[in-house]
mmCIF file of the N, C-alpha and C atoms, coordinates in Angstrom:
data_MODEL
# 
_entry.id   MODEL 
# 
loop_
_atom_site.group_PDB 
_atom_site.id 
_atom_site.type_symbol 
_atom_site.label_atom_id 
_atom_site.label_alt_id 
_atom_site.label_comp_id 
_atom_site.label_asym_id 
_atom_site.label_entity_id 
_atom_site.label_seq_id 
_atom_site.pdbx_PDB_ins_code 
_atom_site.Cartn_x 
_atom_site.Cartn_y 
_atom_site.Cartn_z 
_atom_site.occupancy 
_atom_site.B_iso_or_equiv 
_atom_site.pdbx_formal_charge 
_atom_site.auth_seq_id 
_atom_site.auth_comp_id 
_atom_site.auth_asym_id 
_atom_site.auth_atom_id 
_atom_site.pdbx_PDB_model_num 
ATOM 1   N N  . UNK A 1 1  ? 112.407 111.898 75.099  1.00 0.00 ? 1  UNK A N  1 
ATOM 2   C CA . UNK A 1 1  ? 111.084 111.351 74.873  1.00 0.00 ? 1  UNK A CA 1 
ATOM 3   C C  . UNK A 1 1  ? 110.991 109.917 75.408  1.00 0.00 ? 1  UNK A C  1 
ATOM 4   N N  . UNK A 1 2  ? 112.115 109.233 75.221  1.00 0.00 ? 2  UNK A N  1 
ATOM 5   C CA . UNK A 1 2  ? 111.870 107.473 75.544  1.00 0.00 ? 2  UNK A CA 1 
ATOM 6   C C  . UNK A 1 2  ? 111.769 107.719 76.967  1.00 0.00 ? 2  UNK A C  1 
ATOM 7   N N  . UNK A 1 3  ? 112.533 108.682 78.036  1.00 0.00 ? 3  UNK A N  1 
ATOM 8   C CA . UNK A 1 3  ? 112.766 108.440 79.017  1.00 0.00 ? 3  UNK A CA 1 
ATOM 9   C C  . UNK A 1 3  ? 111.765 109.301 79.828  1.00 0.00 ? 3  UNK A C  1 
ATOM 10  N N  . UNK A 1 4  ? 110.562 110.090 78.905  1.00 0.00 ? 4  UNK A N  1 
ATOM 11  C CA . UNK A 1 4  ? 109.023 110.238 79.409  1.00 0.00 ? 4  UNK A CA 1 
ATOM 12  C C  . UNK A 1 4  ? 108.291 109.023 79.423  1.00 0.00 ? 4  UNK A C  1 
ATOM 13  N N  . UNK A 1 5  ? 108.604 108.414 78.235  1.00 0.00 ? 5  UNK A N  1 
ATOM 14  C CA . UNK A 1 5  ? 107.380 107.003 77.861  1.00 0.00 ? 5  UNK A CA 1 
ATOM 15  C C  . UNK A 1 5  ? 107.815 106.007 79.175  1.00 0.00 ? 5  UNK A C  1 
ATOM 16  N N  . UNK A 1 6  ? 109.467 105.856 79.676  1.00 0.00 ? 6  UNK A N  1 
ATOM 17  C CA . UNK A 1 6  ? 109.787 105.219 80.160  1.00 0.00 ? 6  UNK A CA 1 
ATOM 18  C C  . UNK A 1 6  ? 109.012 105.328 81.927  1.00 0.00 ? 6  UNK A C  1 
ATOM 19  N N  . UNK A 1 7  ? 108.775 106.726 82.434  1.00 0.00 ? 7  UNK A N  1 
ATOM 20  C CA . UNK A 1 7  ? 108.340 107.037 83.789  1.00 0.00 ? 7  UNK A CA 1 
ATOM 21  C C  . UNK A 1 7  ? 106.756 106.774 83.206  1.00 0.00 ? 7  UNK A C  1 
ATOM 22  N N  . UNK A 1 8  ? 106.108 106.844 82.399  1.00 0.00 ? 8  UNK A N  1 
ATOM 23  C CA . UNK A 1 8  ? 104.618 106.794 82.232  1.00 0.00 ? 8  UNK A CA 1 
ATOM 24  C C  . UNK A 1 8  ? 104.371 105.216 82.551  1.00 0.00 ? 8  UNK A C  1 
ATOM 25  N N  . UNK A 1 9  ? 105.078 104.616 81.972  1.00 0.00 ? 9  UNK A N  1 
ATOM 26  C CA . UNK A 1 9  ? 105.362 102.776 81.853  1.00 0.00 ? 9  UNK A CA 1 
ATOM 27  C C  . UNK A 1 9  ? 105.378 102.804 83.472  1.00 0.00 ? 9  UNK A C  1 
ATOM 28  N N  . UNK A 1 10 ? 106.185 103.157 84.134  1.00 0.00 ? 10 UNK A N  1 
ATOM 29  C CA . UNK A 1 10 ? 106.260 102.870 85.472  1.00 0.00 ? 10 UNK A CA 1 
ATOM 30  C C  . UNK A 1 10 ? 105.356 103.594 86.047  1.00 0.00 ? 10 UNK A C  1 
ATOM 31  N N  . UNK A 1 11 ? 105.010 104.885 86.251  1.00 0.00 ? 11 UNK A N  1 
ATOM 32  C CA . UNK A 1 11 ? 103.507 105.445 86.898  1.00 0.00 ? 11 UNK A CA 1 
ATOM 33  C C  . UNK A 1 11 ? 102.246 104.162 86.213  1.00 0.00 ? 11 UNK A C  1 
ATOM 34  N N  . UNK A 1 12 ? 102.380 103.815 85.195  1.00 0.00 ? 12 UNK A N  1 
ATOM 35  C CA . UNK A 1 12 ? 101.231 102.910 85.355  1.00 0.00 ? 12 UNK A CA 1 
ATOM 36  C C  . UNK A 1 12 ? 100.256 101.938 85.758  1.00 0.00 ? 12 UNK A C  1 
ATOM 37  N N  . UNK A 1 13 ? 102.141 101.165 85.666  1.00 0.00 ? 13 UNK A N  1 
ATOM 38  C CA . UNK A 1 13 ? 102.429 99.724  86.712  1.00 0.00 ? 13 UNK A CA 1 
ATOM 39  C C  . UNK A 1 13 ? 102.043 100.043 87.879  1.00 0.00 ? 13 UNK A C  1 
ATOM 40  N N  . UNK A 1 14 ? 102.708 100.573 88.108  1.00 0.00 ? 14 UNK A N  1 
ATOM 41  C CA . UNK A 1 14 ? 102.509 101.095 89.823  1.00 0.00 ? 14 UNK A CA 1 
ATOM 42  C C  . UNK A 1 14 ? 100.938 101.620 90.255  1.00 0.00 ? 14 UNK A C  1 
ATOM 43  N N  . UNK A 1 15 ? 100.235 102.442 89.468  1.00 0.00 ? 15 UNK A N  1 
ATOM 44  C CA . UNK A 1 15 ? 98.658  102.467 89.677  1.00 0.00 ? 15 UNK A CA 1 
ATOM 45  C C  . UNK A 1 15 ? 98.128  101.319 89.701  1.00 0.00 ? 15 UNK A C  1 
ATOM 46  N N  . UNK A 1 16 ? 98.291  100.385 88.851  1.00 0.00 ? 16 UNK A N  1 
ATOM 47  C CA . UNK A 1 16 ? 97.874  98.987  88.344  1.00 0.00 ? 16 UNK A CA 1 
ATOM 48  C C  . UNK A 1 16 ? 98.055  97.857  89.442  1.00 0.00 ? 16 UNK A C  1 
ATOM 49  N N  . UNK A 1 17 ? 99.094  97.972  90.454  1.00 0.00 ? 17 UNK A N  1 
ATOM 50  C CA . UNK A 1 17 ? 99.933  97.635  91.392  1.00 0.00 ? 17 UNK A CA 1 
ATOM 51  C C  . UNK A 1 17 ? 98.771  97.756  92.348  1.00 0.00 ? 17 UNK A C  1 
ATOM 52  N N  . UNK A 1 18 ? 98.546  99.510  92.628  1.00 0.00 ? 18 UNK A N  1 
ATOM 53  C CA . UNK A 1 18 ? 98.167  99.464  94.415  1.00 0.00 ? 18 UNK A CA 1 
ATOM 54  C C  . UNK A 1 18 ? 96.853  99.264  94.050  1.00 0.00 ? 18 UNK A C  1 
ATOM 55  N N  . UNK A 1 19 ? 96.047  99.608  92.641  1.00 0.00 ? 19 UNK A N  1 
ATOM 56  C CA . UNK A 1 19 ? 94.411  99.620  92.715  1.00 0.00 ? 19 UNK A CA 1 
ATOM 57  C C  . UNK A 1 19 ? 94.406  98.052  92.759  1.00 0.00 ? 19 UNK A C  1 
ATOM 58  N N  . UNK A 1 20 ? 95.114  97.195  92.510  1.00 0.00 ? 20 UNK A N  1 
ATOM 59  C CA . UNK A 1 20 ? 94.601  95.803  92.625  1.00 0.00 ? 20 UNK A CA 1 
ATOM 60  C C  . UNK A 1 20 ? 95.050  95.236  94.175  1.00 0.00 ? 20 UNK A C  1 
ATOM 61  N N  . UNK A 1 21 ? 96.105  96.044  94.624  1.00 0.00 ? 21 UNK A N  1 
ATOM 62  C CA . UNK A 1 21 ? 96.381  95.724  95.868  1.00 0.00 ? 21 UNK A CA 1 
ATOM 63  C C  . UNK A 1 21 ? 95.127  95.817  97.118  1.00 0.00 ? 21 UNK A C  1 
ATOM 64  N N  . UNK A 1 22 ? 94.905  97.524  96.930  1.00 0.00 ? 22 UNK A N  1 
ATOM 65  C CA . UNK A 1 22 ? 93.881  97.465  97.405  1.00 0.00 ? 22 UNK A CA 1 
ATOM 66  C C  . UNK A 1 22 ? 92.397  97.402  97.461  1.00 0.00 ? 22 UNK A C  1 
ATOM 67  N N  . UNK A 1 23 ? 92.398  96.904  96.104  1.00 0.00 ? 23 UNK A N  1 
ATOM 68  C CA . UNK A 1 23 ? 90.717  96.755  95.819  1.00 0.00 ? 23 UNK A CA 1 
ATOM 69  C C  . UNK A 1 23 ? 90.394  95.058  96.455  1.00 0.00 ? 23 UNK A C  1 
ATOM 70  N N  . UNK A 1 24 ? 91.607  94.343  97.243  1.00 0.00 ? 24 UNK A N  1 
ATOM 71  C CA . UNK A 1 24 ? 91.205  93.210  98.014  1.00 0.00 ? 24 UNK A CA 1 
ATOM 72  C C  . UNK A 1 24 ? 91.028  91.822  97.364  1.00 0.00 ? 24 UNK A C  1 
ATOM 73  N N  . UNK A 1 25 ? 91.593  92.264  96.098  1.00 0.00 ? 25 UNK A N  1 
ATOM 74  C CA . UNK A 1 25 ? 91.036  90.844  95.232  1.00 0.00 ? 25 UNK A CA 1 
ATOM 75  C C  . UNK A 1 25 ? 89.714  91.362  94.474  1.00 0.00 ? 25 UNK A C  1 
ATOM 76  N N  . UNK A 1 26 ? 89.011  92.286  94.570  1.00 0.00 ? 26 UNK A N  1 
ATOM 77  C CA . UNK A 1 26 ? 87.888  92.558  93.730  1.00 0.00 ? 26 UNK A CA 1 
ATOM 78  C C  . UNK A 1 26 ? 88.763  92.709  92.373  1.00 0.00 ? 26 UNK A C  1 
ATOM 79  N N  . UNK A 1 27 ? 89.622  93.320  92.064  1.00 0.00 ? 27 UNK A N  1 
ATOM 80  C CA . UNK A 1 27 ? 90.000  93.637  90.635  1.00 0.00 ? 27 UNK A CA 1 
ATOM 81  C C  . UNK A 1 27 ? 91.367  93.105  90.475  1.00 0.00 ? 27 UNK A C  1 
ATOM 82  N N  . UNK A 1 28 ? 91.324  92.441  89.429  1.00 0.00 ? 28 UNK A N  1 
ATOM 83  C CA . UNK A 1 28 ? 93.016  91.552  89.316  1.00 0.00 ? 28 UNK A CA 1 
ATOM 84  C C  . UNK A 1 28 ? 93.758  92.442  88.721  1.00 0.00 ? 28 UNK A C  1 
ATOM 85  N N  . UNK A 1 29 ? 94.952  92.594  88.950  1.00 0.00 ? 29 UNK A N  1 
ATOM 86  C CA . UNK A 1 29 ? 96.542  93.318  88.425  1.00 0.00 ? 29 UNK A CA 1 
ATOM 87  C C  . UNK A 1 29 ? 96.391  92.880  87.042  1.00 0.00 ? 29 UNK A C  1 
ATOM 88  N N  . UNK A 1 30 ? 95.474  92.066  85.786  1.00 0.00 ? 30 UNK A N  1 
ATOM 89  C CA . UNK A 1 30 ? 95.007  92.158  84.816  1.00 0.00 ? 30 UNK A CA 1 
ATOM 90  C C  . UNK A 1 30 ? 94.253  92.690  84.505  1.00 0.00 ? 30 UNK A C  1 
ATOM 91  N N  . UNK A 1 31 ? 93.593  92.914  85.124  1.00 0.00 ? 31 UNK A N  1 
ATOM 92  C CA . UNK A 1 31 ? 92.112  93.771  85.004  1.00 0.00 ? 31 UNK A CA 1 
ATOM 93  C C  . UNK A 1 31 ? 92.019  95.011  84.618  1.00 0.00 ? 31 UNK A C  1 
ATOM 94  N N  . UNK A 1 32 ? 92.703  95.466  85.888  1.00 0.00 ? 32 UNK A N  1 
ATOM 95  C CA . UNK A 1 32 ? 93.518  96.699  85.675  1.00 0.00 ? 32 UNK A CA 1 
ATOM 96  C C  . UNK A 1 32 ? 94.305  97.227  84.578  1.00 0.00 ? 32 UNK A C  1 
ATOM 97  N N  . UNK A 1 33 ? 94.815  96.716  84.175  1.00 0.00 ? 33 UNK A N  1 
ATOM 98  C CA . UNK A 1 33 ? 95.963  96.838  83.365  1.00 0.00 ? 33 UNK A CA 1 
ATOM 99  C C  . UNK A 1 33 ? 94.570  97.461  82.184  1.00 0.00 ? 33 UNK A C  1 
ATOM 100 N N  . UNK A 1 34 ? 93.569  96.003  81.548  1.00 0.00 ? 34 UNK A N  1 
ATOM 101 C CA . UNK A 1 34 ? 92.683  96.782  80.741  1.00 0.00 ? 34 UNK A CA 1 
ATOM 102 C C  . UNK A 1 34 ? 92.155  97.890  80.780  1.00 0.00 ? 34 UNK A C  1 
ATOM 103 N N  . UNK A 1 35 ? 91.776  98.515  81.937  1.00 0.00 ? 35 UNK A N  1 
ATOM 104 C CA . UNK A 1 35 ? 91.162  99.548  82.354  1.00 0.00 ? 35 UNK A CA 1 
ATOM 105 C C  . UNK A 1 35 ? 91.877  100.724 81.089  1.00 0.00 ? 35 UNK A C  1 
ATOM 106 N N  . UNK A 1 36 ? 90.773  101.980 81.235  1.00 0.00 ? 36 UNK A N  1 
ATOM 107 C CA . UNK A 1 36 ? 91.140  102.670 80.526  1.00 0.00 ? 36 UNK A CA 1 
ATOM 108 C C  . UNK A 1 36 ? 92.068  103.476 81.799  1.00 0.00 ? 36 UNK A C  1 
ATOM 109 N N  . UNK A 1 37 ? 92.611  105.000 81.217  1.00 0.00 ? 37 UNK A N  1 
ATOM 110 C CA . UNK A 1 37 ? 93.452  105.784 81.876  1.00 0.00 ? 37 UNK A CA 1 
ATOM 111 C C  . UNK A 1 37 ? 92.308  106.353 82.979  1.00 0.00 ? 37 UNK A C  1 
ATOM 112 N N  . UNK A 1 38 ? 90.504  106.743 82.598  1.00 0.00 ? 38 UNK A N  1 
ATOM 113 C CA . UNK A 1 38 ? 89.873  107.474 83.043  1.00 0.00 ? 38 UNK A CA 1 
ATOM 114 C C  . UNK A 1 38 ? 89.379  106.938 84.247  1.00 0.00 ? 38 UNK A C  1 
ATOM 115 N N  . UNK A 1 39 ? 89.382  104.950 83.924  1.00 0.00 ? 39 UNK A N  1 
ATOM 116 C CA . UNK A 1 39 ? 88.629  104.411 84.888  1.00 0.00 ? 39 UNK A CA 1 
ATOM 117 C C  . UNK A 1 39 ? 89.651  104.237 86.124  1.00 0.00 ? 39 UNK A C  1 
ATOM 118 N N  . UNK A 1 40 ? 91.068  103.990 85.664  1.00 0.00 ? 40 UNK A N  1 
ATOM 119 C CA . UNK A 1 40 ? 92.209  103.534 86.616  1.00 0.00 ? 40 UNK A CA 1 
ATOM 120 C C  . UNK A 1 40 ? 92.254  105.276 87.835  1.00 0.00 ? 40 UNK A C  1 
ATOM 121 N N  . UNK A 1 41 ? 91.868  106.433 87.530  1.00 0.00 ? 41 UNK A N  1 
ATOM 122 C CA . UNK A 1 41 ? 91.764  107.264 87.556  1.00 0.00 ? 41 UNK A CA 1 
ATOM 123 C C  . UNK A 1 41 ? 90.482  107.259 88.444  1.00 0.00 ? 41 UNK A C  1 
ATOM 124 N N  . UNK A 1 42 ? 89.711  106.647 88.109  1.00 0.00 ? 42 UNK A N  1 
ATOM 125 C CA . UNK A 1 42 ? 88.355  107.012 89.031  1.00 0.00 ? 42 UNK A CA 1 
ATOM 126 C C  . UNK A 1 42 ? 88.771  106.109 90.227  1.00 0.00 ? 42 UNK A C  1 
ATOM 127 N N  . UNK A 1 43 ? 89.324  105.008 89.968  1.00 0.00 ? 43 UNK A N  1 
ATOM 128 C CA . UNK A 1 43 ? 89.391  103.704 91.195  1.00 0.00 ? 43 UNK A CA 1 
ATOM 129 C C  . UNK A 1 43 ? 90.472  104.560 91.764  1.00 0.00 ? 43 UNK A C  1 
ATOM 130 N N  . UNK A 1 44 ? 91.542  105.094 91.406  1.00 0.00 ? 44 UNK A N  1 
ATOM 131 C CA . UNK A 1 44 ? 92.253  105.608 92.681  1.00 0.00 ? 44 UNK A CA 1 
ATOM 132 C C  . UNK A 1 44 ? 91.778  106.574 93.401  1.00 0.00 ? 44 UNK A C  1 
ATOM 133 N N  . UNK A 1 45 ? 91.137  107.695 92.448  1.00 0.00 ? 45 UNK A N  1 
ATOM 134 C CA . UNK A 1 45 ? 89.996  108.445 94.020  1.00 0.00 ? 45 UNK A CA 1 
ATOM 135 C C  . UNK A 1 45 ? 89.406  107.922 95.005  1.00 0.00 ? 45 UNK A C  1 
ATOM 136 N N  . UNK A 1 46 ? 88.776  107.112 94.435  1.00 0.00 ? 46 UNK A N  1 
ATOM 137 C CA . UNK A 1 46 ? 87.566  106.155 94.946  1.00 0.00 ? 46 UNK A CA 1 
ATOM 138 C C  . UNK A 1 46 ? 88.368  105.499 96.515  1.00 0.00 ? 46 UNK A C  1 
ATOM 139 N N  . UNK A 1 47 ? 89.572  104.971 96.079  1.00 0.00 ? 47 UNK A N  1 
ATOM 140 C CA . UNK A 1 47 ? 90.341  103.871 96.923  1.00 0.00 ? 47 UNK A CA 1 
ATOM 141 C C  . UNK A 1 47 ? 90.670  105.099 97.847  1.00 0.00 ? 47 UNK A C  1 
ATOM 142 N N  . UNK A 1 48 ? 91.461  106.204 97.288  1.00 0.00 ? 48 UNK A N  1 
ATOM 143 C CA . UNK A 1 48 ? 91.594  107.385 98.736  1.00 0.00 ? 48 UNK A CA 1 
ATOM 144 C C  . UNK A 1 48 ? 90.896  108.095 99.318  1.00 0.00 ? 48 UNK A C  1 
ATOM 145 N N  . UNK A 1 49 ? 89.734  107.881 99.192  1.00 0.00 ? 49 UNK A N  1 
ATOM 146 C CA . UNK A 1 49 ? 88.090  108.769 99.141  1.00 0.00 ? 49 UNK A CA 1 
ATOM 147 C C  . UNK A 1 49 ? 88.375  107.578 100.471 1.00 0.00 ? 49 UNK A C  1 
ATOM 148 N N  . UNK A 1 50 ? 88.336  106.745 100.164 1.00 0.00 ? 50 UNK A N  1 
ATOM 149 C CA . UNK A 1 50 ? 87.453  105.213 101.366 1.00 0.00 ? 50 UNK A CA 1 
ATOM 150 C C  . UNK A 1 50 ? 88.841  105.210 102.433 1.00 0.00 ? 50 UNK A C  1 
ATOM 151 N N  . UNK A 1 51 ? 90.318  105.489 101.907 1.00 0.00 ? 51 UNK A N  1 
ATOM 152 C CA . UNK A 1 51 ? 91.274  105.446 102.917 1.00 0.00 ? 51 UNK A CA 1 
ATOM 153 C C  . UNK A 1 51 ? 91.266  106.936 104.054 1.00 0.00 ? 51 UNK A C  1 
ATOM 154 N N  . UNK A 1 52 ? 91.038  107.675 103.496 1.00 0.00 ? 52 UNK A N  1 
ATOM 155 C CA . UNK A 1 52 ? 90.568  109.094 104.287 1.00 0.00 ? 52 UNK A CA 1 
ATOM 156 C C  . UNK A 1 52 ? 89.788  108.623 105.341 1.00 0.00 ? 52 UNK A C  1 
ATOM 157 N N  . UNK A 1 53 ? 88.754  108.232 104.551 1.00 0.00 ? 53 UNK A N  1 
ATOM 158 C CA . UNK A 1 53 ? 87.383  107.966 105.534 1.00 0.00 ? 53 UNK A CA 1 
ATOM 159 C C  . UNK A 1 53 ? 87.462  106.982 106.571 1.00 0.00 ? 53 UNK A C  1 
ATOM 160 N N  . UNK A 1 54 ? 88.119  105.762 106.472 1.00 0.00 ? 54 UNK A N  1 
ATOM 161 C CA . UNK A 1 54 ? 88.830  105.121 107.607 1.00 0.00 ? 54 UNK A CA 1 
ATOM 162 C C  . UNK A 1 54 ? 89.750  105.167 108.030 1.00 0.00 ? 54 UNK A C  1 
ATOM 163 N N  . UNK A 1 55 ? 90.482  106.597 107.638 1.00 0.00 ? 55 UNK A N  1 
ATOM 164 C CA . UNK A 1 55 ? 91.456  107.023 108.898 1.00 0.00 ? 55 UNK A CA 1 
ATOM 165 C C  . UNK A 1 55 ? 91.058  108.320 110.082 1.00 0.00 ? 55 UNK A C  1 
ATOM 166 N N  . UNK A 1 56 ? 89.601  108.490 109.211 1.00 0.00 ? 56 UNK A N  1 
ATOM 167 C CA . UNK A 1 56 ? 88.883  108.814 110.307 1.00 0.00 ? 56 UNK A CA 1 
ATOM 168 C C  . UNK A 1 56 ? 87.788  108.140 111.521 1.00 0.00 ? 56 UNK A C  1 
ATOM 169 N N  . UNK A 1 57 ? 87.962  106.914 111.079 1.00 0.00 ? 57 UNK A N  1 
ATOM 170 C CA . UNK A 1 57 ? 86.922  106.151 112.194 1.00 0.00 ? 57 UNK A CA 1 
ATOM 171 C C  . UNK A 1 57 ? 87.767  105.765 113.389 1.00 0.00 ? 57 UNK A C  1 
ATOM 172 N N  . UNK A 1 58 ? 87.171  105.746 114.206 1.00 0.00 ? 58 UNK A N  1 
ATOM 173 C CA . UNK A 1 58 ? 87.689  105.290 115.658 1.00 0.00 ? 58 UNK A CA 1 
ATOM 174 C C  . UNK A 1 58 ? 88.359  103.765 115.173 1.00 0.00 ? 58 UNK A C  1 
ATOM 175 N N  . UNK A 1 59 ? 87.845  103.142 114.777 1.00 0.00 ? 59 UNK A N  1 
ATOM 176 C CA . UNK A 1 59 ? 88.400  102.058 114.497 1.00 0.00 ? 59 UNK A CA 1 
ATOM 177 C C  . UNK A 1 59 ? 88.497  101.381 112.920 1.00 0.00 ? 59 UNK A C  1 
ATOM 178 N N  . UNK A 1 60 ? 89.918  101.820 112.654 1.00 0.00 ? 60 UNK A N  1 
ATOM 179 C CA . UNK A 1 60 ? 89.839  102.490 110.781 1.00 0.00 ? 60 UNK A CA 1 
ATOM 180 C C  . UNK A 1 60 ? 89.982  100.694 110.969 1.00 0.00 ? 60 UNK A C  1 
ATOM 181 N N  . UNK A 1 61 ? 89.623  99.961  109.501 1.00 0.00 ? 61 UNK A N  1 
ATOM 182 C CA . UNK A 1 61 ? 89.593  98.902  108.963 1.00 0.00 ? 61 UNK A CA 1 
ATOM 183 C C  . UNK A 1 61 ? 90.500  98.390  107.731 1.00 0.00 ? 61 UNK A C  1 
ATOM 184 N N  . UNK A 1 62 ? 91.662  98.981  107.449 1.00 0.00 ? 62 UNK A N  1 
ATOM 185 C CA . UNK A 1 62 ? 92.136  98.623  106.021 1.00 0.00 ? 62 UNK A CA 1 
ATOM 186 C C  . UNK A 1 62 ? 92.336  97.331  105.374 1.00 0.00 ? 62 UNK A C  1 
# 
């Protein structure tokens, strides 16, 4: 059991990590952290929804 709680602790961080990485400075690695599970959850679709989509443009922008 500790060493489920222990990978959830780290899947978290790590969401918490790239949505602030790549939300550009819009959302701080605190911010995040508040977020609920549903919203941290919507921003990472959201963030691979928009990385898809500019790896389809002729000239992707990340």
């Amino acid at each position: 059991m500790i060493n489920l709680l222990a990978l959830d602790t780290r899947n978290l961080l790590k969401a918490a990590f790239e949505i602030s990485y790549f939300s550009r400075g819009a959302w701080s690695y605190d911010s995040v952290l508040l977020m609920s599970p549903l919203e941290r959850d919507l921003a990472v679709e959201f963030i691979n929804k928009r990385l898809e989509a500019a790896s389809k443009s002729p000239s992707p922008v990340y």
